[in-house]
N, C-alpha and C positions, 0 to 999 in steps of 0.2 A: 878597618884601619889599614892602610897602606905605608908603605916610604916613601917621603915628598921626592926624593931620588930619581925612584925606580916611577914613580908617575910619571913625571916630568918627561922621562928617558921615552917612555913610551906614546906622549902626546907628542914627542919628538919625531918618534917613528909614524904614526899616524897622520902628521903634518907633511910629510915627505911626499906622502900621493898627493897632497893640495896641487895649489896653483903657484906657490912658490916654496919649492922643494931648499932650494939654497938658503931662506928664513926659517926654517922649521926649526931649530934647538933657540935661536933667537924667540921666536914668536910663545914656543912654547913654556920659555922660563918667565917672557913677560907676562905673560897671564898670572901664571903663579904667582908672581910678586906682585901682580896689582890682585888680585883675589885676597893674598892673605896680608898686602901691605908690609913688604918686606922690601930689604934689598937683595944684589945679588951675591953680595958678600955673606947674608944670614943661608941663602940657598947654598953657596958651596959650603958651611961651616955644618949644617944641618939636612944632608943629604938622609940621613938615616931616622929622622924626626917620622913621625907616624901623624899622615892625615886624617882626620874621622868622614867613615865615610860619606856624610852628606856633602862636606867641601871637596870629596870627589867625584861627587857628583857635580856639582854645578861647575867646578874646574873640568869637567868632559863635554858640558853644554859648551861654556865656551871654546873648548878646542875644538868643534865640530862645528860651531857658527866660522871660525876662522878657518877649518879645511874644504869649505863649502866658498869660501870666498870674501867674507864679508871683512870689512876693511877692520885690523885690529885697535886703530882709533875709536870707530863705535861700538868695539865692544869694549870697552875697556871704558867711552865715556871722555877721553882725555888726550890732549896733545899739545906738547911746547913749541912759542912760536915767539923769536924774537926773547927769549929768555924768562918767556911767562907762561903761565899754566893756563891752559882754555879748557871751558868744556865743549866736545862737539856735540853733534848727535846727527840723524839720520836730514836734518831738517835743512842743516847748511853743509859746505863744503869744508874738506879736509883742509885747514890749514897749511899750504907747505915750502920747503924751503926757500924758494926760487923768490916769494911773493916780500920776501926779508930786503930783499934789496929796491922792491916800491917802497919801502915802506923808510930805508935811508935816504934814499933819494928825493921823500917827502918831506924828512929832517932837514935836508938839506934848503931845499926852497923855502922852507918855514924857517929858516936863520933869518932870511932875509928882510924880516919882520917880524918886530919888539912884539906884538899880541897878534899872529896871525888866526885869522878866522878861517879854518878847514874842515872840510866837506868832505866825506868817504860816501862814496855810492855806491850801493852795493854790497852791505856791509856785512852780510851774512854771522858768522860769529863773531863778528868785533873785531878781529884779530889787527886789523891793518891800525883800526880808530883807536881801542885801548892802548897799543904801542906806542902810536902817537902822543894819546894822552896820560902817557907814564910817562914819557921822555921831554914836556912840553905843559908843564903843569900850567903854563900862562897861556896857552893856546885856546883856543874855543873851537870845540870839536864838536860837530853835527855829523852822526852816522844815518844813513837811510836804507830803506832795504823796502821792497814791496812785499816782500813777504813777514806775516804776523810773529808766524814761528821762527825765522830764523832772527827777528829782534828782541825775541824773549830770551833766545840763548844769549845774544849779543851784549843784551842787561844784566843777564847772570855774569857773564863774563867781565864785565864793565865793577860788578860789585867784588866777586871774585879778589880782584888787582886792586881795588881800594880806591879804584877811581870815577863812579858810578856817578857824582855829582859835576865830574868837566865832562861830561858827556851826553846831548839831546839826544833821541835815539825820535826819528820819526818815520811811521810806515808811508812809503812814496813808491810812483813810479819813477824812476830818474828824478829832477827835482823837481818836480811838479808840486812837493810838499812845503820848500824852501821857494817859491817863488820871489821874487822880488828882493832877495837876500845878495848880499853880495859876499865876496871870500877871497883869500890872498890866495890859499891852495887849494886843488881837489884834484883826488886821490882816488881811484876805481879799481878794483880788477872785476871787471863784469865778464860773466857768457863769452868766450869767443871759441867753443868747440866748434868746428864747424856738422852740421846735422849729417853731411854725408859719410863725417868718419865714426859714427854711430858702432856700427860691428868690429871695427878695428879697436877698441877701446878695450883697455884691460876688464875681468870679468868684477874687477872691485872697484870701481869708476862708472861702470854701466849699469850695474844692478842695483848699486848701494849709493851713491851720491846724487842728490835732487840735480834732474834735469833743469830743471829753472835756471839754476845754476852753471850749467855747462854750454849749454846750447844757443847760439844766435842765429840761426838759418843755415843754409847750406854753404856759405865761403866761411861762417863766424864773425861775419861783420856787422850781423843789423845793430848790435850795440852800440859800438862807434859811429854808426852812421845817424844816432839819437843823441847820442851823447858828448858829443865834440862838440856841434854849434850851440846845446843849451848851456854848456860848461864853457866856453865862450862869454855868451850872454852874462854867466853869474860870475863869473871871475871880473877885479880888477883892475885898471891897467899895468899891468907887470905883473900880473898873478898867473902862476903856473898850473897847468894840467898835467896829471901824471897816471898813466894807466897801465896795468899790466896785460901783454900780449903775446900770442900762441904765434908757434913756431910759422917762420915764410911772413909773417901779416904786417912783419914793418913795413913794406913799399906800399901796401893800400894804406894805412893807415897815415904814414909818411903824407900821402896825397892827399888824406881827409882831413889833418889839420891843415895845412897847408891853404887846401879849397877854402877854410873856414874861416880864414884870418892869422892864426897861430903864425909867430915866429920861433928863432932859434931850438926849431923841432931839431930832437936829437935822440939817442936810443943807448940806455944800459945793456949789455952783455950781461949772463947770468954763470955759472960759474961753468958748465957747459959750454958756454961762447955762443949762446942764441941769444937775439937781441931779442927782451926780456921786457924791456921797461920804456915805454913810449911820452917822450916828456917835450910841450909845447908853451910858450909864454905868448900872454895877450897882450900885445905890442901898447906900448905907452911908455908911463912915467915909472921910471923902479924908484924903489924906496928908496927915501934919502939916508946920508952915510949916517945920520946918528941916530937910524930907528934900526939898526941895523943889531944883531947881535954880535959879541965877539970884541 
């Protein structure tokens, strides 16, 4: 039996040699409260409370998988995005802040349309499509993802939020699964690491988040270069594509909607001021004013 205190203080100190020494009384009190389901007001009221030893035990397993690097989201199981609870895991990617602002900007083009039919590609946890289908309860949301395991989480997460029945989940390459479907929006943040900044990459990004996930080729573009003209194809006329994009890659990307047909291509800034969010409409007819919301 210990003091939840003096553990704490000392996972604190053993965090310091990590990889992010500036996180360390941070990282170290979140464990605790997700291990014993506290907040951190019960931590500072009960600093002198006595651990038994087994829960310091596996409270040292996980300070040790986090001083070694592993991102504190998978260990813990958990991350909020957009005001809701997900569960991660090793299978899909970290939910994070920046992908908050595809995900308004989808709201946004789905105004534009009383029952819009939206497409998320790539859907890895869910996070972009459950948001959606919280905020859009008349929408029809189809998430895709080719990979098995990261739609298993994406259905957890989908029932999680209470929204498990506005949402198809189908494993696909790109749309290949949704053929012949059409849709007012779609919504991606796919792969655009580029393969060559491989060693440059943080050591909890490189070791710990599916490559599938991260990587397009060596500039990061081969997803866009798939996914623009089939998203084209399945959008409507006045239906928007919306994708999020890694730092320098709006000018190419600018030019591959562009090639593709897309008009009024234009780009979100992220709260950094890197253009962030890559947003293109398939020229035609936009919605008439009284399918319109608002």
């Amino acid at each position: 039996m210990r003091a939840v205190g003096r553990v704490v203080s000392e996972a604190a100190t053993l965090l310091e040699g990590g990889f992010h020494p500036e996180h360390a009384r941070r990282d170290a009190e979140t464990l605790i409260l997700h291990m014993l389901r506290r907040n951190l007001a019960w931590l500072i009221a009960h600093g002198d409370e006595e651990l038994p030893d087994a829960l310091c035990a596996n409270y040292a397993a996980m300070v040790e998988r986090r001083r070694r690097g592993e991102p504190i989201q998978y260990i813990t199981g958990e991350k909020e995005f957009f005001g809701l609870p997900f569960a991660v895991t090793p299978d899909v990617l970290i939910p994070r802040p920046e992908t908050e602002h595809l995900v308004e900007r989808a709201l946004e083009a789905a105004s534009e349309w009383e029952e819009p039919r939206i497409l998320d590609v790539g859907t890895g946890s869910g996070a972009i499509a459950v948001a959606l289908a919280c905020q859009l309860p008349q929408a029809e949301v189809t998430a895709l993802d080719v990979s098995a395991a990261a739609l298993d989480v994406a259905r957890r997460n989908a029932r999680r939020n209470g929204i498990e029945g506005l949402i198809q989940f189908v494993e696909s390459d790109l749309l290949d699964g949704v053929a012949g479907v059409s849709f007012e929006v779609i919504v991606s943040n796919p792969p655009y690491v580029p393969s060559i900044d491989y060693a440059s990459l943080s050591v909890e990004v490189r070791e710990y988040e599916p490559e599938l996930a991260l990587f397009a080729g060596e500039d990061g573009l081969d997803v866009y270069r798939r996914l623009i003209p089939v998203a084209f194809a399945a959008l409507v006329p006045g239906g928007s594509l919306l994708m999020e994009i890694g730092y320098e890659q709006a000018k190419p990307v600018s030019e591959l909607l562009m090639d593709a047909g897309y008009d009024d291509v234009n780009f979100i800034r992220d709260l950094q001021g890197i253009l962030r969010v890559a947003c293109g409409r398939r020229p035609g007819r936009c919605p008439p004013a009284d399918s319109r919301i608002g």
